[in-house]
PLY file of the C-alpha trace (Angstrom):
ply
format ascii 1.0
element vertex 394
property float x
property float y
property float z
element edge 393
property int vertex1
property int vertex2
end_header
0.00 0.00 0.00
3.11 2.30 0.96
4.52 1.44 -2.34
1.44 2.05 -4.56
0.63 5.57 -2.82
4.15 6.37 -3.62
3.38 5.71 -7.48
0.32 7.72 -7.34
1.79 10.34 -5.82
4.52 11.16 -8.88
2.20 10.07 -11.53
-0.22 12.67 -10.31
2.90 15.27 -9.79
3.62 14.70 -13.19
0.75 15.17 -14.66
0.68 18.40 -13.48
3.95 19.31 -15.17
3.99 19.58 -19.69
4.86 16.28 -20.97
7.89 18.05 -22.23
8.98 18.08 -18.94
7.81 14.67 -17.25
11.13 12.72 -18.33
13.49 14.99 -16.28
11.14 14.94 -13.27
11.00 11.20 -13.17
14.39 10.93 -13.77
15.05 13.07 -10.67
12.23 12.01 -8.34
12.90 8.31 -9.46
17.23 8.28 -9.66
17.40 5.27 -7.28
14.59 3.24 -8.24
14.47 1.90 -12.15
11.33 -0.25 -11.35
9.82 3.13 -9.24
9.90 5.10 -12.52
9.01 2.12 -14.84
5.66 1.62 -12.50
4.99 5.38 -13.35
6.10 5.90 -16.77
3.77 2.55 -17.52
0.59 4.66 -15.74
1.68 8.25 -17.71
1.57 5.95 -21.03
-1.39 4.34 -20.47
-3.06 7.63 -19.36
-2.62 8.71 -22.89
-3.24 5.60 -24.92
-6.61 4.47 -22.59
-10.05 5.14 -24.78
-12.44 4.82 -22.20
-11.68 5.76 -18.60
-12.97 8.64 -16.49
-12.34 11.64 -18.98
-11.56 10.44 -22.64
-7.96 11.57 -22.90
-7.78 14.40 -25.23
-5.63 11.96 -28.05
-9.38 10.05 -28.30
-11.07 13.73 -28.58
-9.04 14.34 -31.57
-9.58 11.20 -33.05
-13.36 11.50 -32.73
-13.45 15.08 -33.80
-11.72 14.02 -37.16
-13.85 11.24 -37.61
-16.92 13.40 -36.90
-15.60 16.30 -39.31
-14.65 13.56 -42.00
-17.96 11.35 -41.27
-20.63 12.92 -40.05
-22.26 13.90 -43.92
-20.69 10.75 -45.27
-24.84 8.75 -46.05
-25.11 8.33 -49.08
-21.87 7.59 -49.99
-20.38 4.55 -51.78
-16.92 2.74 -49.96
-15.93 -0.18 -52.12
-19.05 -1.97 -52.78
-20.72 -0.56 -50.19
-23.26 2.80 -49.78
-23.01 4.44 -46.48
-27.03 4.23 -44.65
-26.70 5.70 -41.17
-24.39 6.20 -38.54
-24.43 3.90 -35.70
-21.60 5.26 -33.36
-18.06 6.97 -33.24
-15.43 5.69 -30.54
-11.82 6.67 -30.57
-10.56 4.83 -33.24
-13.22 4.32 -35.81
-16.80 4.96 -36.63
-19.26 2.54 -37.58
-21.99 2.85 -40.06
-25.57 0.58 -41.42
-24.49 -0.17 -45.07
-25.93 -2.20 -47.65
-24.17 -4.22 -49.83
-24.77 -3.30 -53.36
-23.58 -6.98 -54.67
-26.36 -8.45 -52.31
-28.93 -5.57 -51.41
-27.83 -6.76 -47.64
-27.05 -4.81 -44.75
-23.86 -4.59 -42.89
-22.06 -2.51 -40.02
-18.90 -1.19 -42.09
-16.58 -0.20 -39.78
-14.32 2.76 -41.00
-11.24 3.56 -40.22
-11.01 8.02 -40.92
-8.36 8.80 -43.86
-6.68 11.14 -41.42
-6.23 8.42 -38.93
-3.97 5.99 -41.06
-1.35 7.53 -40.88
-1.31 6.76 -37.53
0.66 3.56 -37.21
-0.38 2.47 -34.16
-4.47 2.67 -34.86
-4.17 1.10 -38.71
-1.85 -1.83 -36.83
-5.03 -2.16 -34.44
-7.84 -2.14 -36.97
-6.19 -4.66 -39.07
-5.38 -6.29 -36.47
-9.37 -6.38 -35.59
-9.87 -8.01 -39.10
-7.50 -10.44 -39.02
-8.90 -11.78 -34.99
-12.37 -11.57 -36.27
-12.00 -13.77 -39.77
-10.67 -16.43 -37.62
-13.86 -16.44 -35.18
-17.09 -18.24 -35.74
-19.43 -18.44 -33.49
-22.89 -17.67 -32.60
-22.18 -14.85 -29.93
-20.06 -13.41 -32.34
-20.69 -10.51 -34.42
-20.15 -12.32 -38.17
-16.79 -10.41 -40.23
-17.56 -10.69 -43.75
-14.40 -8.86 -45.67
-11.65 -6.08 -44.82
-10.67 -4.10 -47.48
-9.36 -0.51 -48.47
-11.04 2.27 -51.09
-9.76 5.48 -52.42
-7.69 5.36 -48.47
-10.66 4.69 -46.56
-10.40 1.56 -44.78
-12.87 -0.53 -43.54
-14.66 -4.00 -42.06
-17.57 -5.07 -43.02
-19.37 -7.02 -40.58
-22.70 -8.42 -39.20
-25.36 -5.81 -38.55
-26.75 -6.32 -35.05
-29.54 -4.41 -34.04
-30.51 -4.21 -29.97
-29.34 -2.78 -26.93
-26.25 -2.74 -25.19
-25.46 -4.53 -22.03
-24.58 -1.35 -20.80
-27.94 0.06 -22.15
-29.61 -2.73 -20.42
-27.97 -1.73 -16.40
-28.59 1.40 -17.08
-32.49 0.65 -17.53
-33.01 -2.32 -15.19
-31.39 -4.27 -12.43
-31.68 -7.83 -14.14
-32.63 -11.05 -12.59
-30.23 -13.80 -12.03
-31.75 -15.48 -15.00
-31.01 -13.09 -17.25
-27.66 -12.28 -15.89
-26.96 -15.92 -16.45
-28.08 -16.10 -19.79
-25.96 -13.40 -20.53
-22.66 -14.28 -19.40
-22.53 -18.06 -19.98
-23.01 -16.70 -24.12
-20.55 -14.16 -23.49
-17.92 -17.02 -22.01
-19.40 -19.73 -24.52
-18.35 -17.02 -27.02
-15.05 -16.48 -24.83
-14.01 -20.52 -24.86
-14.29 -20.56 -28.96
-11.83 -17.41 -28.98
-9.45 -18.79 -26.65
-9.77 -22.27 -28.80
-8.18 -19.95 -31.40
-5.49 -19.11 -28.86
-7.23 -15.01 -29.32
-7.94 -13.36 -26.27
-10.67 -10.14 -26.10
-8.71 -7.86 -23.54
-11.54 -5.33 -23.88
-14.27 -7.06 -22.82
-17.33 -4.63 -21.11
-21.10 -4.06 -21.25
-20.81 -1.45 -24.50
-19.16 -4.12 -26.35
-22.25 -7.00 -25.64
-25.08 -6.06 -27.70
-28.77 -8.21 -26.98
-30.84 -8.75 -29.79
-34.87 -9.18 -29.64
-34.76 -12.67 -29.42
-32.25 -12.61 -26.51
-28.75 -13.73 -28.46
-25.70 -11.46 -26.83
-23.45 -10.69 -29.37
-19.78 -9.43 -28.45
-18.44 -6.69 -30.45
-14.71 -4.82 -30.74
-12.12 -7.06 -30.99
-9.91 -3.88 -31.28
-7.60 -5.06 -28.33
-7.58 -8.88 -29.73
-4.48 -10.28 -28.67
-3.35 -13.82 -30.18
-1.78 -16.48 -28.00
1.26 -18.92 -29.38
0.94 -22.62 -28.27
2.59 -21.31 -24.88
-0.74 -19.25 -23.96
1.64 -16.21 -23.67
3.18 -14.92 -27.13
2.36 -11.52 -28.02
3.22 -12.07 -31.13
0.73 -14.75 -32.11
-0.19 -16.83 -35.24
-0.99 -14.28 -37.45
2.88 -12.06 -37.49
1.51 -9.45 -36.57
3.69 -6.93 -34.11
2.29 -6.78 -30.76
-0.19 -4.06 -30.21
0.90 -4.20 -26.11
4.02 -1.56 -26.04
6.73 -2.32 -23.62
5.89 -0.75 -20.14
1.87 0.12 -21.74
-1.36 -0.92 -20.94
-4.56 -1.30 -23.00
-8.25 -1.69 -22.35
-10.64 -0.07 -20.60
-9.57 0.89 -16.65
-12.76 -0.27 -14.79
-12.55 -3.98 -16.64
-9.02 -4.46 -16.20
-7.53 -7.42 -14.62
-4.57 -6.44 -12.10
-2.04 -8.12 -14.46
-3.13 -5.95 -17.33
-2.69 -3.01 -15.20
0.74 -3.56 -14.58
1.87 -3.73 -18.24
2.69 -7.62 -17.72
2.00 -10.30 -19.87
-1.42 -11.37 -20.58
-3.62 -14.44 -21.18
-7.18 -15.93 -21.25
-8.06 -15.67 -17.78
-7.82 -11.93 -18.23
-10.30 -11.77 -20.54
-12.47 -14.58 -17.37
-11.65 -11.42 -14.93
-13.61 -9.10 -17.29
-16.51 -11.64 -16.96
-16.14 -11.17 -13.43
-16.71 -7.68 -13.38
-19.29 -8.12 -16.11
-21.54 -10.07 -14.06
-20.86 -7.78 -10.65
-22.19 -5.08 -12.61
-24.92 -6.41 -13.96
-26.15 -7.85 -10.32
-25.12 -4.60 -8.11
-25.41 -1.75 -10.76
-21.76 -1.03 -10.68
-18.84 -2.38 -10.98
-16.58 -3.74 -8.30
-13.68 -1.52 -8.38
-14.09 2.14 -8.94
-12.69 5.12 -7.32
-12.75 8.52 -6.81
-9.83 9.09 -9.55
-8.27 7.10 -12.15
-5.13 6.41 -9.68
-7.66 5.20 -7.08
-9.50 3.16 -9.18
-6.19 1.11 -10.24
-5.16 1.12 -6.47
-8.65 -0.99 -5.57
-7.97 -3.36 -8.58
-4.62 -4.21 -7.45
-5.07 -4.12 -3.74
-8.39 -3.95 -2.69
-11.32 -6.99 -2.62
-14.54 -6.29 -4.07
-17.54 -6.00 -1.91
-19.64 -9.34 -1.88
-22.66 -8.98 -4.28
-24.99 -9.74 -1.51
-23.94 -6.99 0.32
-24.35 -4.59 -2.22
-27.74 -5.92 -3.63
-29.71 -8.06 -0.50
-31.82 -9.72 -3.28
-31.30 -13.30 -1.97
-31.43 -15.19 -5.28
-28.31 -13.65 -6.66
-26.92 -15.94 -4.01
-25.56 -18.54 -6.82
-23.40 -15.89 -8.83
-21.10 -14.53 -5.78
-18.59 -17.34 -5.24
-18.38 -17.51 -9.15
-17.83 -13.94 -9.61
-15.20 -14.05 -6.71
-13.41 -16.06 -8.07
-13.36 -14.51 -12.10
-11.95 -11.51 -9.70
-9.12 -12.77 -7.81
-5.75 -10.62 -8.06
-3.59 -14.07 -8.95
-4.64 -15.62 -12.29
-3.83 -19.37 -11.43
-6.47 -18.73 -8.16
-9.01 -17.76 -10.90
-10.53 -20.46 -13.45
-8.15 -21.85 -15.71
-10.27 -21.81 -18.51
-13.38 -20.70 -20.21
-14.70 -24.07 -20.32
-14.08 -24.52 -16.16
-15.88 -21.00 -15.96
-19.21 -21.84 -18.01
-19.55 -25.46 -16.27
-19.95 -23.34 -13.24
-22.04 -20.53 -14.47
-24.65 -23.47 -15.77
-24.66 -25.05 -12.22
-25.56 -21.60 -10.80
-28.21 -21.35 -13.93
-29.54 -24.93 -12.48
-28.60 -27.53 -14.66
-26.90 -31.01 -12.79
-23.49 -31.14 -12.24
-23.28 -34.70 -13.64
-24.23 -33.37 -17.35
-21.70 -30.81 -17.55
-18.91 -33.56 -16.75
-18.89 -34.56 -20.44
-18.54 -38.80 -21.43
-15.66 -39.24 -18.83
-18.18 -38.27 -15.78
-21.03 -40.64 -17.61
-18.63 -43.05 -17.82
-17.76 -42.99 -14.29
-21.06 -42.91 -13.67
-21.34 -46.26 -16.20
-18.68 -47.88 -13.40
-20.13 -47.50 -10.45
-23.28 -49.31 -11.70
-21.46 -52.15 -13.16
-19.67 -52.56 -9.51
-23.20 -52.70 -7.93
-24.14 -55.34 -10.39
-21.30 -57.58 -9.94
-21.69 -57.05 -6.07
-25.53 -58.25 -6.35
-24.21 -61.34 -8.21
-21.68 -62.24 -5.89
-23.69 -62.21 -3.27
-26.47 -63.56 -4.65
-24.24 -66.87 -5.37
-22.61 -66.36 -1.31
-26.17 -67.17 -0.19
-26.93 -69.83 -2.98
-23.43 -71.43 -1.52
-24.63 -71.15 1.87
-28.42 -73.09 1.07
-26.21 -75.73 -0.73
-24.20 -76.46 1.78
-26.11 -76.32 4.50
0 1
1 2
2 3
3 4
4 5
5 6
6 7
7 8
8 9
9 10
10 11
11 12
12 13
13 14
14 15
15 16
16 17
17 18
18 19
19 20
20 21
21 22
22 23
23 24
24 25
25 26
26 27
27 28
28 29
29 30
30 31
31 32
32 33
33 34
34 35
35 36
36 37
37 38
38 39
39 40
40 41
41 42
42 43
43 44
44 45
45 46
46 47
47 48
48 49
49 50
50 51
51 52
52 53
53 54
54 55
55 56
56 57
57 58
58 59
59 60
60 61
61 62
62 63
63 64
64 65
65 66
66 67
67 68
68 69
69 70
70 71
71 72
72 73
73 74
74 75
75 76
76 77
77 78
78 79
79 80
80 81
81 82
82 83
83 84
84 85
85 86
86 87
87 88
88 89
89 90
90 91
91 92
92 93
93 94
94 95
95 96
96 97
97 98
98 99
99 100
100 101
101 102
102 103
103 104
104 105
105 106
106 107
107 108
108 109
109 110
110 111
111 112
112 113
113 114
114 115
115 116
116 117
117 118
118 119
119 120
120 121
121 122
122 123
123 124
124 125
125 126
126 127
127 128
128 129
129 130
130 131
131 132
132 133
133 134
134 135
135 136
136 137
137 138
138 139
139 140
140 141
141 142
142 143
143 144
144 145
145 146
146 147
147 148
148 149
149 150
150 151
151 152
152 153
153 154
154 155
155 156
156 157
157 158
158 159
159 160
160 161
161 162
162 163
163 164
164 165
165 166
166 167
167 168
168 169
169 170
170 171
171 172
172 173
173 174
174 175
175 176
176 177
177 178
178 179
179 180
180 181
181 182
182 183
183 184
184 185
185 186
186 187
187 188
188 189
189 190
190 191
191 192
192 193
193 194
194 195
195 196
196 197
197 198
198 199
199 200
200 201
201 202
202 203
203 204
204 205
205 206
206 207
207 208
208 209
209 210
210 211
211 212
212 213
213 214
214 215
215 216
216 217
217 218
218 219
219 220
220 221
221 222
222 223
223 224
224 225
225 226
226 227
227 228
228 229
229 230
230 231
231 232
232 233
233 234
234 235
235 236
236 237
237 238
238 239
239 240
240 241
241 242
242 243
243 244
244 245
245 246
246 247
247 248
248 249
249 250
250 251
251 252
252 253
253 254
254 255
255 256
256 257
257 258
258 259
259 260
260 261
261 262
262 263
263 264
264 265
265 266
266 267
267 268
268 269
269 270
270 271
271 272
272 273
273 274
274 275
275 276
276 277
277 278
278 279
279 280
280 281
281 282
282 283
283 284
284 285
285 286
286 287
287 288
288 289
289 290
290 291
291 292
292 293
293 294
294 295
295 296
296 297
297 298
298 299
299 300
300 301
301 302
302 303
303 304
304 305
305 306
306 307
307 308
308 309
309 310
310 311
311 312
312 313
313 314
314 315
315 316
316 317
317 318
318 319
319 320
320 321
321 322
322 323
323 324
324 325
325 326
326 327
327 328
328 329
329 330
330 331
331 332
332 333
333 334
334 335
335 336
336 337
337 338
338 339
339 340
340 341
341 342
342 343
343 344
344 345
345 346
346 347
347 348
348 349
349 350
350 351
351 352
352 353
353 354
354 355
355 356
356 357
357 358
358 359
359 360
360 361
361 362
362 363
363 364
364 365
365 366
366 367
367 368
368 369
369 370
370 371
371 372
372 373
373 374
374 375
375 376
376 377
377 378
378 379
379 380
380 381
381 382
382 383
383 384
384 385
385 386
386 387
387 388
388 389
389 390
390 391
391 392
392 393
């Protein structure tokens, strides 16, 4: 605790000095202690790369603006085979329009990268990097990626349209029953378990990015932040050569759904992406999410040290019972004391949602199951022939 108010004590003295001048503070305040400054300069960096904190940082304002100015009279237009409807939403990197697909008459959510924006290394190497994650995924909870292409210098992705409400639309509205919670997140991790069968992790997983559609089918959005895994579960570099997008010493995502280990610029895997379920679901039961201060340096101080609040104590409804302990453990500091997988994580979210242990085994638990009734069978016989002994002979 000593340590990390000592962090957040320069990082917030040097924000207050130009970023002209932040090098030679650190390098004063800091002379003694490399891994002092690196903890610091790692929270500076990300405090200008982060999209979606308390206060967009003023890199994402630009961005939008431009994509705005270049954008915002852009219906009607035609981008490779496809004419512009509506617009659907601007973030910091990108803006996403309804589009129909003049080979097909169909409609699709063309994602656009703003001309201004590619020369920006870093954001073209993350939206191709977003087409390349998403034509490897195919699943049901999983917004469909049709093509990636480039016109005139506009680049784009064409996608699935899906039309609904957000998950964060939804807590905003209601405070959702278990069953619907449940619903939710075990097609968000089903979803979760087919990317990480790809060796791709999210590592921007949050309610914005989880869209419900009429009938009830999530859909997970933004695979911006994608990551891929080598066969060790840790390589940044992944199967498809691409560079890392994780800098040395910066961190990416979104603050509030950030595991601890993503925090501290360190290496990544799966069960990051299972810690964002964790604060998925504690959201969706309390209303807000587990770890949130009164600043952005407080806010990272509860993630790394802190313990969240027990759902029950924070919403007394006595049926949300069945989610805490799995939701405690998605948010435990240590990745190995969280689930190990995806898979571990959904067999316990369906025993919460009801359905028998025994089922979600797979053929090795039916088969144990097969055992033990052949062993009562023999036993039966073997007795049955101890007492037809006994008649005999006596």
């Amino acid at each position: 605790m000593k340590r990390w108010s000592q962090i957040e004590r320069l990082f917030n003295q040097a924000l207050e000095r130009q970023p002209s001048e932040r090098k030679a503070f650190l390098e004063q305040a800091c002379s003694h202690d490399g891994d002092l400054r690196n903890e610091v300069e790692s929270l500076l960096e990300y405090h200008q790369r982060a999209e979606d904190f308390i206060e967009t940082p003023a890199l994402d304002q630009e961005a939008q603006k431009l994509a705005r100015d270049q954008l915002k009279d852009a219906s009607g237009r035609q981008i490779g085979p496809y004419v512009l409807i509506s617009l659907i939403g601007i973030g910091g990197m990108a803006a996403v329009y309804k589009a129909r697909d003049e080979r097909s008459g169909e409609f699709v959510a063309l994602k656009l990268l703003p001309p201004g924006l590619t020369e920006d290394q870093y954001r073209l190497r993350r939206f191709n990097r977003e087409a390349k994650a998403l034509k490897r995924l195919s699943h049901n909870n999983i917004a469909r990626y049709y093509e990636a292409g480039e016109s005139d210098g506009q680049h784009y992705i064409a996608m699935e349209l899906v039309e609904g409400q957000t998950v964060e639309e939804l807590i905003r509205k209601e405070r959702p029953t278990q069953d619907k919670i449940l619903s939710i997140a075990i097609q968000v991790v089903d979803a979760l378990a087919s990317a990480h069968a790809q060796k791709i992790i999210h590592r921007d997983l949050k309610p914005s990015n989880l869209i419900i559609g009429e009938s009830g089918e999530v859909k997970m959005l933004d695979f911006g932040l994608a990551k891929a895994l080598a066969s060790s579960g840790l390589s940044s570099t992944g199967d498809f050569s691409l560079e890392s997008l994780t800098r040395t010493g910066t961190v990416l995502g979104t603050v509030d759904y950030m595991s601890p280990e993503q925090i501290r610029a360190g290496e990544v895997d799966h069960r990051s992406d299972l810690f964002a379920v964790g604060v998925l679901i504690y959201q969706m039961a309390t209303g807000h999410v587990p770890f949130h201060g009164k600043s952005y340096g407080d806010t990272i101080r509860k993630i790394l040290d802190e313990p969240p609040n027990r759902i029950t104590r924070v919403n007394d409804d006595p049926t949300l019972g069945g989610l805490e302990e799995v939701v405690m453990t998605c948010l435990q500091k240590n990745p190995s004391d969280r689930h190990q997988s995806a898979e571990a994580l959904l067999r316990d979210l369906k025993v919460a949602a009801g359905e028998p242990p025994d089922l979600l085994k797979g053929t090795s638990g039916l088969r144990e199951k097969g055992k033990k009734k052949h062993w009562i069978i023999a036993a039966g016989v073997l007795l049955a022939l101890l007492l037809l002994w006994m008649l005999v002979s006596g």
